[in-house]
N, CA, C and O atoms as a printed pandas DataFrame, in Angstrom:
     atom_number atom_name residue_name chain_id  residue_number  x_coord  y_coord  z_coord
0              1         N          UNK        A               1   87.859  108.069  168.741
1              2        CA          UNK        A               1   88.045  107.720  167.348
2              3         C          UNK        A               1   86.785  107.027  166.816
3              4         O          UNK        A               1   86.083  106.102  167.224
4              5         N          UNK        A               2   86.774  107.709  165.913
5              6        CA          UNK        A               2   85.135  106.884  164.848
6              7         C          UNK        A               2   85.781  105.732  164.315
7              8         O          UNK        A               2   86.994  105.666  164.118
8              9         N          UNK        A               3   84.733  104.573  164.018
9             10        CA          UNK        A               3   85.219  103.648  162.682
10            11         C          UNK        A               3   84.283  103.040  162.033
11            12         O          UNK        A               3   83.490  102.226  162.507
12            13         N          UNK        A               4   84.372  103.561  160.502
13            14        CA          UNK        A               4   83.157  102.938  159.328
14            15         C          UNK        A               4   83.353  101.283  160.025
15            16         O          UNK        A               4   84.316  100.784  160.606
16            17         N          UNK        A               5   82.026  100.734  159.687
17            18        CA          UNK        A               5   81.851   99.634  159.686
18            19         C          UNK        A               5   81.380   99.160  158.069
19            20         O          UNK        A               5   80.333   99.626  157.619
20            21         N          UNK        A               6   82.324   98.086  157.126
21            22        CA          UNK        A               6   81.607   97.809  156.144
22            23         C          UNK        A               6   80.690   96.678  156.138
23            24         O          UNK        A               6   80.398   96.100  157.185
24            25         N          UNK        A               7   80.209   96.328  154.969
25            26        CA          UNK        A               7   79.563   95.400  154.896
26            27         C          UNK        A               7   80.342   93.346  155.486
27            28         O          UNK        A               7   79.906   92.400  156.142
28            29         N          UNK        A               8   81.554   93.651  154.757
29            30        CA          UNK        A               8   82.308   92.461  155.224
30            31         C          UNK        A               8   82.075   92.245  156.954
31            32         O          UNK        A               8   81.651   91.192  157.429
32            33         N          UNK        A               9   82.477   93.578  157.851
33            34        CA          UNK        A               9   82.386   93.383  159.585
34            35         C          UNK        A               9   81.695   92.624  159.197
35            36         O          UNK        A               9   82.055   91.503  158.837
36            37         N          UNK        A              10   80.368   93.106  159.169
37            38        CA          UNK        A              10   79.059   93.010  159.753
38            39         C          UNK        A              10   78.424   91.182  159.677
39            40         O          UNK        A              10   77.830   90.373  160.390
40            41         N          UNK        A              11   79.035   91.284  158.317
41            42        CA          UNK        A              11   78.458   89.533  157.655
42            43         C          UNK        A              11   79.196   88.950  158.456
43            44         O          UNK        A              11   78.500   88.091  158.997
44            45         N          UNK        A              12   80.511   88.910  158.963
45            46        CA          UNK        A              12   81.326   88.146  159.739
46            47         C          UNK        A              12   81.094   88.367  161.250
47            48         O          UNK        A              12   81.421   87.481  162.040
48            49         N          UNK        A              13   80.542   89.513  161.672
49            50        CA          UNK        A              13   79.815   89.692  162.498
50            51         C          UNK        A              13   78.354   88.659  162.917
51            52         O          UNK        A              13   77.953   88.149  163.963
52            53         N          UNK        A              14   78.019   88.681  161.953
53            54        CA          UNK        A              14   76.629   87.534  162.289
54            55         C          UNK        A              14   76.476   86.394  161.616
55            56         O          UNK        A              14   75.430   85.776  161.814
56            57         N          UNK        A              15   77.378   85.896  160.759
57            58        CA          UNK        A              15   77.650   84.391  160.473
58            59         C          UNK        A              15   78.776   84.062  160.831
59            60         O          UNK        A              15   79.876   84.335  160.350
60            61         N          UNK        A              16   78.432   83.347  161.860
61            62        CA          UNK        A              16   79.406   82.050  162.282
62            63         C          UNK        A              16   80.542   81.340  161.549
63            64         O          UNK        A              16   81.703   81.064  161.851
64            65         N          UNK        A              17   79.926   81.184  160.684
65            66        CA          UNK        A              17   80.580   80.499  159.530
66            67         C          UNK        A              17   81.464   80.938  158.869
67            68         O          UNK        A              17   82.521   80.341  158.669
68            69         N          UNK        A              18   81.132   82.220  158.357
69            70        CA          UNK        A              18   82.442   83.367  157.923
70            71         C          UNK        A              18   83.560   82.750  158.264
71            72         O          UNK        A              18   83.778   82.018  159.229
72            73         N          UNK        A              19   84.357   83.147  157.276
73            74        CA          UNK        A              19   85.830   82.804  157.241
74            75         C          UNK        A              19   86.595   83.761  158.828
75            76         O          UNK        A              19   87.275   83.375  159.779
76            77         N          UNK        A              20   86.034   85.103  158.420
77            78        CA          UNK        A              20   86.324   86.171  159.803
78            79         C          UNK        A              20   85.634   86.195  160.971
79            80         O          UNK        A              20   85.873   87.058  161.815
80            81         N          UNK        A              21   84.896   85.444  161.112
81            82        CA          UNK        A              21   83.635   85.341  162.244
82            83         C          UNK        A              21   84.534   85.803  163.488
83            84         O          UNK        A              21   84.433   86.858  164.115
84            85         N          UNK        A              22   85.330   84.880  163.665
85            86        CA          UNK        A              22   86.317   85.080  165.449
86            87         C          UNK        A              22   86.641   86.193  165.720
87            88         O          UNK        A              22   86.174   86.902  166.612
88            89         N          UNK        A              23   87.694   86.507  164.766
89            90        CA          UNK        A              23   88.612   87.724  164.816
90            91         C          UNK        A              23   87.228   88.898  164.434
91            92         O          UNK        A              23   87.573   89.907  165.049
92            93         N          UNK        A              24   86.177   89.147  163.888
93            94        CA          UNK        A              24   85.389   90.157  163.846
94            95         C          UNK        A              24   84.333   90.253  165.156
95            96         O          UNK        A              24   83.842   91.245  165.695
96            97         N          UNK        A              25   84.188   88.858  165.441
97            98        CA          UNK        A              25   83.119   88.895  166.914
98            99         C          UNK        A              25   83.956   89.778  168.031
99           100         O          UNK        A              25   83.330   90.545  168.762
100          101         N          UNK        A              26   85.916   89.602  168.183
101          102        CA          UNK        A              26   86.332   89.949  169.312
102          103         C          UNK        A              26   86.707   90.929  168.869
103          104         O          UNK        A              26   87.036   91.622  169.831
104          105         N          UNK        A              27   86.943   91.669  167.599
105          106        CA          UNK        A              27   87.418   92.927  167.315
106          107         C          UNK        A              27   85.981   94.082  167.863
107          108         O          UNK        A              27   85.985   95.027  168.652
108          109         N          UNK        A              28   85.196   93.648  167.275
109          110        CA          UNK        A              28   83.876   94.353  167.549
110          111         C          UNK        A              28   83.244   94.448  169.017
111          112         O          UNK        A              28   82.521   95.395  169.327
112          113         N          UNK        A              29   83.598   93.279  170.015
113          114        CA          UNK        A              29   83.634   93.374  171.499
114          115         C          UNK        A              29   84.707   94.282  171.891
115          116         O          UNK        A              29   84.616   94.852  172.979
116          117         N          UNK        A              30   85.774   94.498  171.088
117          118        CA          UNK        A              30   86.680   95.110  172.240
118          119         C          UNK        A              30   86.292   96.535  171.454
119          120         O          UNK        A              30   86.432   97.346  172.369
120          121         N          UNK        A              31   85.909   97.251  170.347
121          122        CA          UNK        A              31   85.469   98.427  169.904
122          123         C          UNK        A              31   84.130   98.959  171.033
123          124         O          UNK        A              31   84.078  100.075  171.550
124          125         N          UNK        A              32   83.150   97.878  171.225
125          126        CA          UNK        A              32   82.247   98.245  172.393
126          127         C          UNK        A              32   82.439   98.755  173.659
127          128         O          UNK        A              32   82.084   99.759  174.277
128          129         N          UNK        A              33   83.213   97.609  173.900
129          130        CA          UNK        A              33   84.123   97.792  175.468
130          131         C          UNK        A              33   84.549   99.151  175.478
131          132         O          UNK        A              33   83.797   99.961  176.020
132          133         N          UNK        A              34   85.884   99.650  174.854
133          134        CA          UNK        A              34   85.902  100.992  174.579
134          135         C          UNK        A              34   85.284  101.753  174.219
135          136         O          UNK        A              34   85.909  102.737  173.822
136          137         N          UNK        A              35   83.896  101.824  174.121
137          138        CA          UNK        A              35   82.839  103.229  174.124
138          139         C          UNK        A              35   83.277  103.694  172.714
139          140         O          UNK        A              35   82.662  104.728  172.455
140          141         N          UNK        A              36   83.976  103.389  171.853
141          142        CA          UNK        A              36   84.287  103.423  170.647
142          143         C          UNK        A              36   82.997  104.215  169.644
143          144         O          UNK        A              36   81.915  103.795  170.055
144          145         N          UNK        A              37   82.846  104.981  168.747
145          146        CA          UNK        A              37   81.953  105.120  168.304
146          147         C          UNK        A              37   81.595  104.688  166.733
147          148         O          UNK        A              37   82.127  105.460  165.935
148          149         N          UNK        A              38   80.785  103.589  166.087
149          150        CA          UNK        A              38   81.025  103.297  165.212
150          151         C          UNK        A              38   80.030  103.568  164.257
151          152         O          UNK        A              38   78.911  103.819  164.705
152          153         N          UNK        A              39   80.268  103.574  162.472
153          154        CA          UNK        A              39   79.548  104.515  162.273
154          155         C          UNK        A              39   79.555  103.488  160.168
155          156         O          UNK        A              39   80.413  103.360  159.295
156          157         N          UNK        A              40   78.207  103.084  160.308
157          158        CA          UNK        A              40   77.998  102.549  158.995
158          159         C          UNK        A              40   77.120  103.478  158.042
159          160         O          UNK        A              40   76.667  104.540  158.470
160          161         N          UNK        A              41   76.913  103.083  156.853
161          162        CA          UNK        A              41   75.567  103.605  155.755
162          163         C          UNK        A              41   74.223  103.063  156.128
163          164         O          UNK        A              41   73.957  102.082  156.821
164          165         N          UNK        A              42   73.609  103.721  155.657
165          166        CA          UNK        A              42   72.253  103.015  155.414
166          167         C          UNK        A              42   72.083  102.113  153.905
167          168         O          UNK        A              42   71.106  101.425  153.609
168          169         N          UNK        A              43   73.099  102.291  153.215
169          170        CA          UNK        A              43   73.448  101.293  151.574
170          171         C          UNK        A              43   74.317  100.157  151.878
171          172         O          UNK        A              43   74.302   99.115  151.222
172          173         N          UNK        A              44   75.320  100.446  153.212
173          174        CA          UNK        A              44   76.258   99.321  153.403
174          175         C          UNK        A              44   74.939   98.202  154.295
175          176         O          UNK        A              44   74.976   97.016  153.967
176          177         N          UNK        A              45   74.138   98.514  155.084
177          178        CA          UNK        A              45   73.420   97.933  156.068
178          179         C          UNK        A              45   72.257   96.907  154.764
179          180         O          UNK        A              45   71.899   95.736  154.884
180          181         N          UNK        A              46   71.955   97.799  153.718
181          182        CA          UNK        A              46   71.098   97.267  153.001
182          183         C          UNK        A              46   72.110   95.851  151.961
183          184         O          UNK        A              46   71.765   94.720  151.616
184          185         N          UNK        A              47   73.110   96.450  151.800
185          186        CA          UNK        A              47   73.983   95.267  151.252
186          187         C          UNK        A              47   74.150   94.015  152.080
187          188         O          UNK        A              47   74.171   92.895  151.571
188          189         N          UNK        A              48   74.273   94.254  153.438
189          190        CA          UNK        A              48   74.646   93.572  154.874
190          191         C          UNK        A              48   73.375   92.483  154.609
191          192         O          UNK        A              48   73.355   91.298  154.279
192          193         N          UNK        A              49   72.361   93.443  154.908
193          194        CA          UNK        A              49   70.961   92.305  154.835
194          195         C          UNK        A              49   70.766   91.477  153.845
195          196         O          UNK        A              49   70.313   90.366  154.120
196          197         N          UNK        A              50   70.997   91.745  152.764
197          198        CA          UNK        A              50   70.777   91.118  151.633
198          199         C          UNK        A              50   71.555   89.722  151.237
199          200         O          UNK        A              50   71.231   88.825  150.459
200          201         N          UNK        A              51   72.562   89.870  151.973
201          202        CA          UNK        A              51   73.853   88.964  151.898
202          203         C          UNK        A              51   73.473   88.311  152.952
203          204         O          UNK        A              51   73.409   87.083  152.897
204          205         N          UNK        A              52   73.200   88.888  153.927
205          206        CA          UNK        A              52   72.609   87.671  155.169
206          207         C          UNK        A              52   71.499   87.092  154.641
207          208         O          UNK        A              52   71.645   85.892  154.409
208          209         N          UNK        A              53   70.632   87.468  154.424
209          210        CA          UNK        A              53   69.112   86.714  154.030
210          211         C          UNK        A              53   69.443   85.401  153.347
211          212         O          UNK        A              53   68.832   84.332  153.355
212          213         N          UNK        A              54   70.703   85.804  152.685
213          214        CA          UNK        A              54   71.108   84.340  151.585
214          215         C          UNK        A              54   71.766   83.335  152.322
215          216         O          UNK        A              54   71.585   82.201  151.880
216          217         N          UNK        A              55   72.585   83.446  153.472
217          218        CA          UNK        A              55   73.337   82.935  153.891
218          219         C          UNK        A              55   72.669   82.439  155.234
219          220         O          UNK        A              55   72.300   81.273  155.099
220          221         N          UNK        A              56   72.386   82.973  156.539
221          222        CA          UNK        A              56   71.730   83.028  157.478
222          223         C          UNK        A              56   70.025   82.781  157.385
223          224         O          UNK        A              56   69.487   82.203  158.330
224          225         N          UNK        A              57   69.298   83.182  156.359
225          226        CA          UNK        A              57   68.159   83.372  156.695
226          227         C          UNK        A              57   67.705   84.623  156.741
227          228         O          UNK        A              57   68.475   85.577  156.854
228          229         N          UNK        A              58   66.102   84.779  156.637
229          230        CA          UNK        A              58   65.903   86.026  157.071
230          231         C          UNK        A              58   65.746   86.628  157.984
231          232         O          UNK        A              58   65.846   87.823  158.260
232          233         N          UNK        A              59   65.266   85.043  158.912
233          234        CA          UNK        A              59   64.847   85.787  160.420
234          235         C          UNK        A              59   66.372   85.761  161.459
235          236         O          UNK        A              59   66.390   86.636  162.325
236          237         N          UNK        A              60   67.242   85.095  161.418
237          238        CA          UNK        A              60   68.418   85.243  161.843
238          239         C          UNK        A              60   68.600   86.937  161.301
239          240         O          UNK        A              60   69.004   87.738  162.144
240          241         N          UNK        A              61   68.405   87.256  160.401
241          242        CA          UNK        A              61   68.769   88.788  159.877
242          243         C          UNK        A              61   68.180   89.623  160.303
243          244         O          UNK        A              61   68.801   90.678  160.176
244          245         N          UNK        A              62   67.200   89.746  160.802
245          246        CA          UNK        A              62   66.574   89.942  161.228
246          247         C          UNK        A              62   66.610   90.222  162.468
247          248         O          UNK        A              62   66.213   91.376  162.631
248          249         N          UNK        A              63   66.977   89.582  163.695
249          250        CA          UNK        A              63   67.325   89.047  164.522
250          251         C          UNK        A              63   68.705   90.319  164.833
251          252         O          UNK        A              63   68.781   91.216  165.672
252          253         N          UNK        A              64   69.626   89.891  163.771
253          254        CA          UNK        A              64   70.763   90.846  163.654
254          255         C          UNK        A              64   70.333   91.783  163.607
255          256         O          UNK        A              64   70.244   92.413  164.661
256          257         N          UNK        A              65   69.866   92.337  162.436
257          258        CA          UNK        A              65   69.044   94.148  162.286
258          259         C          UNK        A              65   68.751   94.785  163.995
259          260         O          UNK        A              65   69.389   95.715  164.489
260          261         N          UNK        A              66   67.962   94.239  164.484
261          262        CA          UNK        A              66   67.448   94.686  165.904
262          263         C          UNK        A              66   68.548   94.703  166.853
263          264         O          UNK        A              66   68.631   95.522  167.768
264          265         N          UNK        A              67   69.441   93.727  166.602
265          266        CA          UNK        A              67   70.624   94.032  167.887
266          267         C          UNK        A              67   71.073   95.007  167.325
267          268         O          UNK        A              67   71.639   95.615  168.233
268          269         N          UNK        A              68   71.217   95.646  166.285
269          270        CA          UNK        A              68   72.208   96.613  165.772
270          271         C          UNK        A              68   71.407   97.986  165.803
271          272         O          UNK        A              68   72.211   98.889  166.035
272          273         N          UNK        A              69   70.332   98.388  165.678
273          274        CA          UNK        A              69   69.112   98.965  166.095
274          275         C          UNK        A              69   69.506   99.565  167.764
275          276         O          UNK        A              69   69.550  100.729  168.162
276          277         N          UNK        A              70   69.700   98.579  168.335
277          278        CA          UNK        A              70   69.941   98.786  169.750
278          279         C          UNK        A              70   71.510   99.219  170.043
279          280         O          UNK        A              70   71.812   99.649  171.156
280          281         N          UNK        A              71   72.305   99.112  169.194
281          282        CA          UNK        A              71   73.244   99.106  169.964
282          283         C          UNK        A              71   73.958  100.983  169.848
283          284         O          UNK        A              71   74.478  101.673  168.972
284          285         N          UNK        A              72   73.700  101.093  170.818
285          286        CA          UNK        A              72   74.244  102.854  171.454
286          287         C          UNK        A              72   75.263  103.277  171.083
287          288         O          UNK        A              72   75.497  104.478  171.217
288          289         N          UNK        A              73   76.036  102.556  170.596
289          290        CA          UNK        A              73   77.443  102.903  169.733
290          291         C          UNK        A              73   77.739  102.634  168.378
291          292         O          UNK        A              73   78.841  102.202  168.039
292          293         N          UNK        A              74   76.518  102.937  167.319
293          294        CA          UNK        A              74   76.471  102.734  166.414
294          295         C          UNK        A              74   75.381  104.040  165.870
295          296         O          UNK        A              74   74.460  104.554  166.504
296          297         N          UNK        A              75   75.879  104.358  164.425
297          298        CA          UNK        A              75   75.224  105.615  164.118
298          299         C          UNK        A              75   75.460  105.029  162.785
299          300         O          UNK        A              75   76.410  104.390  162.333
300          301         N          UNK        A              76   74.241  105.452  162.232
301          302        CA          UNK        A              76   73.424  104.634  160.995
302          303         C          UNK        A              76   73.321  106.262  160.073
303          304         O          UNK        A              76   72.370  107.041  160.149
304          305         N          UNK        A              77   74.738  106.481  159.127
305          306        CA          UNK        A              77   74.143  107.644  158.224
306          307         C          UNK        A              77   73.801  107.547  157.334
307          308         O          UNK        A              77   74.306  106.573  156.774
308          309         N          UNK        A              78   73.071  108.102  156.712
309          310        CA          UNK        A              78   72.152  107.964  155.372
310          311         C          UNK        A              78   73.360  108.472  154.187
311          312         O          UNK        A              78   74.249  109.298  154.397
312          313         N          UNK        A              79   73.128  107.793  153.023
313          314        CA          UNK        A              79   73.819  108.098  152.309
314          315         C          UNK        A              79   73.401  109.676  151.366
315          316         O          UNK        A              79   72.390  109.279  150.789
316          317         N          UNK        A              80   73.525  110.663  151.058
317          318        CA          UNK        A              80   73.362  111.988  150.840
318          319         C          UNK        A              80   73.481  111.821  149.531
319          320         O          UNK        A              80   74.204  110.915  149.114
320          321         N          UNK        A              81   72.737  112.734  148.579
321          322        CA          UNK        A              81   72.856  112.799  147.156
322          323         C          UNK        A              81   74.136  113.310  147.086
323          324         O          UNK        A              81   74.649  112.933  146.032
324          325         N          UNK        A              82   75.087  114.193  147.920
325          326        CA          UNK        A              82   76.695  114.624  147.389
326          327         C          UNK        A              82   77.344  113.334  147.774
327          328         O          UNK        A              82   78.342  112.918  147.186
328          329         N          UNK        A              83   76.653  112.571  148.969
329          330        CA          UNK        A              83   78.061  111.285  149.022
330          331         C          UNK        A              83   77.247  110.720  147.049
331          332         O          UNK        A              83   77.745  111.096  145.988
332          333         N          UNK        A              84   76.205  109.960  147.153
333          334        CA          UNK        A              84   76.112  109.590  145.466
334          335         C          UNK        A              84   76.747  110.463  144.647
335          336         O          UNK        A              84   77.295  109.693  143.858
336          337         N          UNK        A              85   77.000  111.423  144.353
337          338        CA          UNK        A              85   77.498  112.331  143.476
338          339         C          UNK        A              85   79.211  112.007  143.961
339          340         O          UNK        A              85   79.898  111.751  142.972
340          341         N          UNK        A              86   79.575  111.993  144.583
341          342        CA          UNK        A              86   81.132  112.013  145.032
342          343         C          UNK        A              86   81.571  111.028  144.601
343          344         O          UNK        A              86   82.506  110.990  143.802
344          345         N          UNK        A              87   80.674  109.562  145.284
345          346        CA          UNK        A              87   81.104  108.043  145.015
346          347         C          UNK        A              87   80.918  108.073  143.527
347          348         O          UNK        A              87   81.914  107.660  142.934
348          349         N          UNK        A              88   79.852  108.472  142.698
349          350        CA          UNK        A              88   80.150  108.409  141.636
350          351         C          UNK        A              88   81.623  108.891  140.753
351          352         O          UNK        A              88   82.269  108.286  139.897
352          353         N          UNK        A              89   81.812  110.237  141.377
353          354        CA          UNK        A              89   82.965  110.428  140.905
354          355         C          UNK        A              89   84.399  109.316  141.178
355          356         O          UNK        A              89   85.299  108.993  140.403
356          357         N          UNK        A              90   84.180  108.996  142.373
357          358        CA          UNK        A              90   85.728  108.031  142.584
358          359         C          UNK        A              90   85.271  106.762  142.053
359          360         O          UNK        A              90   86.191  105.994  142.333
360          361         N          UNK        A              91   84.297  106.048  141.395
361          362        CA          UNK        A              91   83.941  105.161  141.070
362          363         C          UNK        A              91   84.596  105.195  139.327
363          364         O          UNK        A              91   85.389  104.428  138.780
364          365         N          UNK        A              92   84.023  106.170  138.907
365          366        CA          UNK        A              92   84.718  106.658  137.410
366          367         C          UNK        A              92   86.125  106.961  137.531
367          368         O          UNK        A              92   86.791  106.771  136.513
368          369         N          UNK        A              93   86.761  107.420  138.631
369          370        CA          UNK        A              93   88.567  107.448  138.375
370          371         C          UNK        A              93   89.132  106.164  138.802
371          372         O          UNK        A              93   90.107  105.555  138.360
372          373         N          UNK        A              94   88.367  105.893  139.697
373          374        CA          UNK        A              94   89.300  104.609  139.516
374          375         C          UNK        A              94   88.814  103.123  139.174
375          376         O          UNK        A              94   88.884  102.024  139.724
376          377         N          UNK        A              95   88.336  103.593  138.102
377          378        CA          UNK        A              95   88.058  102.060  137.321
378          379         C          UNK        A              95   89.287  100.906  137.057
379          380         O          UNK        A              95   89.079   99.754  136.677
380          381         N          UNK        A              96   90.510  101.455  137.331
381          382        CA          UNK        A              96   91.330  100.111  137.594
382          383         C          UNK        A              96   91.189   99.428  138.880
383          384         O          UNK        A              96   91.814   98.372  138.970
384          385         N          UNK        A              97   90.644   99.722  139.687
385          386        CA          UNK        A              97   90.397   99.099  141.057
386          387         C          UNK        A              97   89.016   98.091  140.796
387          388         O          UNK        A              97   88.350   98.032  139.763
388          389         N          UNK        A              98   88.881   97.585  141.633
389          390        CA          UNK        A              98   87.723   96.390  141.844
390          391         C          UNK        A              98   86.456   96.887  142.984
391          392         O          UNK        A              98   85.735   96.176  143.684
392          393         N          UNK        A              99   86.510   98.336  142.861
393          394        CA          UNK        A              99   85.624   99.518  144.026
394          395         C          UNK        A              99   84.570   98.947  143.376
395          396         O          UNK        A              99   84.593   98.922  142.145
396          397         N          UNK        A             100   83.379   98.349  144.153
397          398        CA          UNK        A             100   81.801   98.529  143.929
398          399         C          UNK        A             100   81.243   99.887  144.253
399          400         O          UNK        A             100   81.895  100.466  145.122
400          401         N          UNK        A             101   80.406  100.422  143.872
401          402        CA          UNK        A             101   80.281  101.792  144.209
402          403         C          UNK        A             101   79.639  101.828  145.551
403          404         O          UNK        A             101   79.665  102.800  146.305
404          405         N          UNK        A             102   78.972  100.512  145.820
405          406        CA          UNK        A             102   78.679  100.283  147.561
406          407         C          UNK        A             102   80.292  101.572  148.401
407          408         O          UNK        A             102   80.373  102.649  148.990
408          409         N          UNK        A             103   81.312  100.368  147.841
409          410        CA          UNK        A             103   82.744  100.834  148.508
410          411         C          UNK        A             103   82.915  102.456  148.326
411          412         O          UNK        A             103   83.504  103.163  149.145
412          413         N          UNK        A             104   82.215  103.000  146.943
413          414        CA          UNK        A             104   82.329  104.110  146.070
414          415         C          UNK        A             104   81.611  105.081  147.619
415          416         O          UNK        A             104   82.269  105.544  148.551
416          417         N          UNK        A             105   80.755  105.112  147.506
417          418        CA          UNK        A             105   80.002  106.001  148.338
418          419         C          UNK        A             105   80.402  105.837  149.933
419          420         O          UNK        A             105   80.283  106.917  150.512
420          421         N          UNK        A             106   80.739  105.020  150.587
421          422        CA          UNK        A             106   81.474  104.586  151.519
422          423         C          UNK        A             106   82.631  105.663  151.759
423          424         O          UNK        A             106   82.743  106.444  152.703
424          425         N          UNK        A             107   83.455  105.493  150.656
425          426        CA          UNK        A             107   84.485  106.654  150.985
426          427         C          UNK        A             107   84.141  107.877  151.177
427          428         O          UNK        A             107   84.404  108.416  152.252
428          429         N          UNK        A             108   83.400  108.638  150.034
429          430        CA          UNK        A             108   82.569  109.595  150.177
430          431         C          UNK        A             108   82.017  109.896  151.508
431          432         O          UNK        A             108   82.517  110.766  152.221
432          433         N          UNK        A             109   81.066  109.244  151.834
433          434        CA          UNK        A             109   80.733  109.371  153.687
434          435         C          UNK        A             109   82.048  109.716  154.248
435          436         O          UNK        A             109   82.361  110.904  154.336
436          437         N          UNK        A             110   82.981  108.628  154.701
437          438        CA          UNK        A             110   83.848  108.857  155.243
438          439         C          UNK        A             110   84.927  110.188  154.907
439          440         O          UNK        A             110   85.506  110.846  155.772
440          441         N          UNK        A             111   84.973  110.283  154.206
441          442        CA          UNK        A             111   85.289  111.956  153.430
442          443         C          UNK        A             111   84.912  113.322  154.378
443          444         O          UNK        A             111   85.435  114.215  155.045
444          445         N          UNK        A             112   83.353  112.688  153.834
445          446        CA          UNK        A             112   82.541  114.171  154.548
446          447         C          UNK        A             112   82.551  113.929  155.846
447          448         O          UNK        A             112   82.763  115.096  156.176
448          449         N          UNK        A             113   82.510  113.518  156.577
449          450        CA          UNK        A             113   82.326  112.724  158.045
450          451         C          UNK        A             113   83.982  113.156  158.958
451          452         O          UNK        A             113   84.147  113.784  160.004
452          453         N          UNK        A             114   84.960  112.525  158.052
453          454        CA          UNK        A             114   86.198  113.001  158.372
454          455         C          UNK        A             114   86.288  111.675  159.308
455          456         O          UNK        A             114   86.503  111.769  160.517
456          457         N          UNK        A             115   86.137  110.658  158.767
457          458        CA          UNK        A             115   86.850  109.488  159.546
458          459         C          UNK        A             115   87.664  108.909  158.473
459          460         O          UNK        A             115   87.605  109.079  157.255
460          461         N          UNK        A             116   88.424  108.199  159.185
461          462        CA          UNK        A             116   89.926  107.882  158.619
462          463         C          UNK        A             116   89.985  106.384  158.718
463          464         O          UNK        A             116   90.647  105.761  157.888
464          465         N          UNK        A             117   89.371  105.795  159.630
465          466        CA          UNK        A             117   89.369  104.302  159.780
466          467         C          UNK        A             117   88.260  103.349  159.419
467          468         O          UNK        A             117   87.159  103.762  159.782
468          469         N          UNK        A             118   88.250  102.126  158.769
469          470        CA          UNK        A             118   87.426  101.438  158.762
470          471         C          UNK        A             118   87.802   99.855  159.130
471          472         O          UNK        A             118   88.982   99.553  159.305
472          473         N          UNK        A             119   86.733   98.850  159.238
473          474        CA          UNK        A             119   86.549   97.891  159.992
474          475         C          UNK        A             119   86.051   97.288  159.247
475          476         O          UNK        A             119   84.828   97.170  159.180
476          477         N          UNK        A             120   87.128   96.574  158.243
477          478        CA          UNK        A             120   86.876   95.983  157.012
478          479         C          UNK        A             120   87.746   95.005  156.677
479          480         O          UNK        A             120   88.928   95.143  156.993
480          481         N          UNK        A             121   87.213   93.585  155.820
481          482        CA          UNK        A             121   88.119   92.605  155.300
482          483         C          UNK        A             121   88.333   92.804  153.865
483          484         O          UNK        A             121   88.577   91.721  153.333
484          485         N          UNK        A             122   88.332   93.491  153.287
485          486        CA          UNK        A             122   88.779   93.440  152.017
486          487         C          UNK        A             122   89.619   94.590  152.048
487          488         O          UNK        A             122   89.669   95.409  152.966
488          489         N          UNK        A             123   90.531   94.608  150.581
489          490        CA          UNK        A             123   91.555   95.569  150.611
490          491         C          UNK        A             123   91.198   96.610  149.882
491          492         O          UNK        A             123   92.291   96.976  149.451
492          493         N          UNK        A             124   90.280   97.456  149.380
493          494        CA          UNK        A             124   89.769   98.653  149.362
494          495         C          UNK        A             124   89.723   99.609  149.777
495          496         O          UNK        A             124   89.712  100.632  149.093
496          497         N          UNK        A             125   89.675   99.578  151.193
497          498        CA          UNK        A             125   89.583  100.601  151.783
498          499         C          UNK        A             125   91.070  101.440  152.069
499          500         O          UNK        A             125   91.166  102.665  151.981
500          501         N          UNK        A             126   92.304  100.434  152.461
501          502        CA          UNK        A             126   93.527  100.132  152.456
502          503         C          UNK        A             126   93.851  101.062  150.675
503          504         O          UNK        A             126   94.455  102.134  150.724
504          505         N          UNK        A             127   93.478  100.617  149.546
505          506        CA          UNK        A             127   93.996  101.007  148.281
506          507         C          UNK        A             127   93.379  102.517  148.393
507          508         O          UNK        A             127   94.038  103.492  148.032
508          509         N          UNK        A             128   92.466  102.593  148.760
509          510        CA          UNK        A             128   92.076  104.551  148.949
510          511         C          UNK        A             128   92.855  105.266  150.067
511          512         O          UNK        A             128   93.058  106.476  150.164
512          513         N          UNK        A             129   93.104  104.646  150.585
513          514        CA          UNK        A             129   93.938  105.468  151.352
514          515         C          UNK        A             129   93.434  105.292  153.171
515          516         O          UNK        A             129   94.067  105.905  154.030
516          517         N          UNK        A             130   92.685  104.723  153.402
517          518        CA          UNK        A             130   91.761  104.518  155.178
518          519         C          UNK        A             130   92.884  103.390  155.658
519          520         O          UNK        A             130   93.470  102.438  155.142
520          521         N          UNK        A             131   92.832  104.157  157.143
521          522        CA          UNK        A             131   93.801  103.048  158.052
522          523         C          UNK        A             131   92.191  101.456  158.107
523          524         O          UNK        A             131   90.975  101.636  158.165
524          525         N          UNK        A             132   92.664  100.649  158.075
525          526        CA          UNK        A             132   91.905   99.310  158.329
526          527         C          UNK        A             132   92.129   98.656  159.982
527          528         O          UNK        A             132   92.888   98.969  160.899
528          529         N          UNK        A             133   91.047   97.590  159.823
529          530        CA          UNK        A             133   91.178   97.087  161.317
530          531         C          UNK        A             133   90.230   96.024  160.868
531          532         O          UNK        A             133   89.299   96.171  160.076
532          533         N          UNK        A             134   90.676   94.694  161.618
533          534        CA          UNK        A             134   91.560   94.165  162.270
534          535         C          UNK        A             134   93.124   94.381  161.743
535          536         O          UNK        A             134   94.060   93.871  162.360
């Protein structure tokens, strides 16, 4: 089983401080452990950094970037002018939702990709329709 990683994991992933830090440090150890294969953007990673730099620092982010670089069970896809074209579209239908188009194109990937799960704290992913985790 694949699972998007969003931007929320990841920040709770490498700040401590995070409200989710625990429950995302051991969710994400036991996804490893199981050879699990996990699978972010290259727009969610750029959101990731940006939000760390503010919070952590840059070189702590830094720091992060490279473990994640390394890690063999992680696949870094680029976001595609049809995922932009797609996310745009679900971004325009569902303007009653609180979707950033970050989230917008996210689905899109996961669409084309054909994964079903993501590894996320907010309820977005849950309102489109993706099984969530934790």
């Amino acid at each position: 089983m694949r699972i998007f990683v969003d931007t929320g994991a990841w920040i709770a992933i490498a700040d401590r401080n995070d409200q989710y830090a625990k429950i995302a440090s051991q969710f994400y150890t036991d996804i490893i452990q199981q050879h699990r294969n996990l699978i972010t953007s290259d727009l969610i990673l750029v959101e990731t950094f940006n939000l760390l730099s503010r919070t952590i620092g840059s070189k702590a982010t830094v720091k992060f970037g490279n473990v994640l670089k390394t890690n063999a069970f992680l696949i870094i896809e680029p976001i595609t002018h049809l995922d932009w074209e797609r996310g745009w579209k679900i971004f325009d239908k569902y303007d009653d939702k609180d979707f950033s188009f970050t989230d917008c194109t996210s689905f899109a990937l996961m669409e084309r990709l054909k994964v079903k799960s993501a590894f996320a704290f907010d309820v977005h992913f849950r309102q489109y329709g993706f099984s969530v985790f934790p």
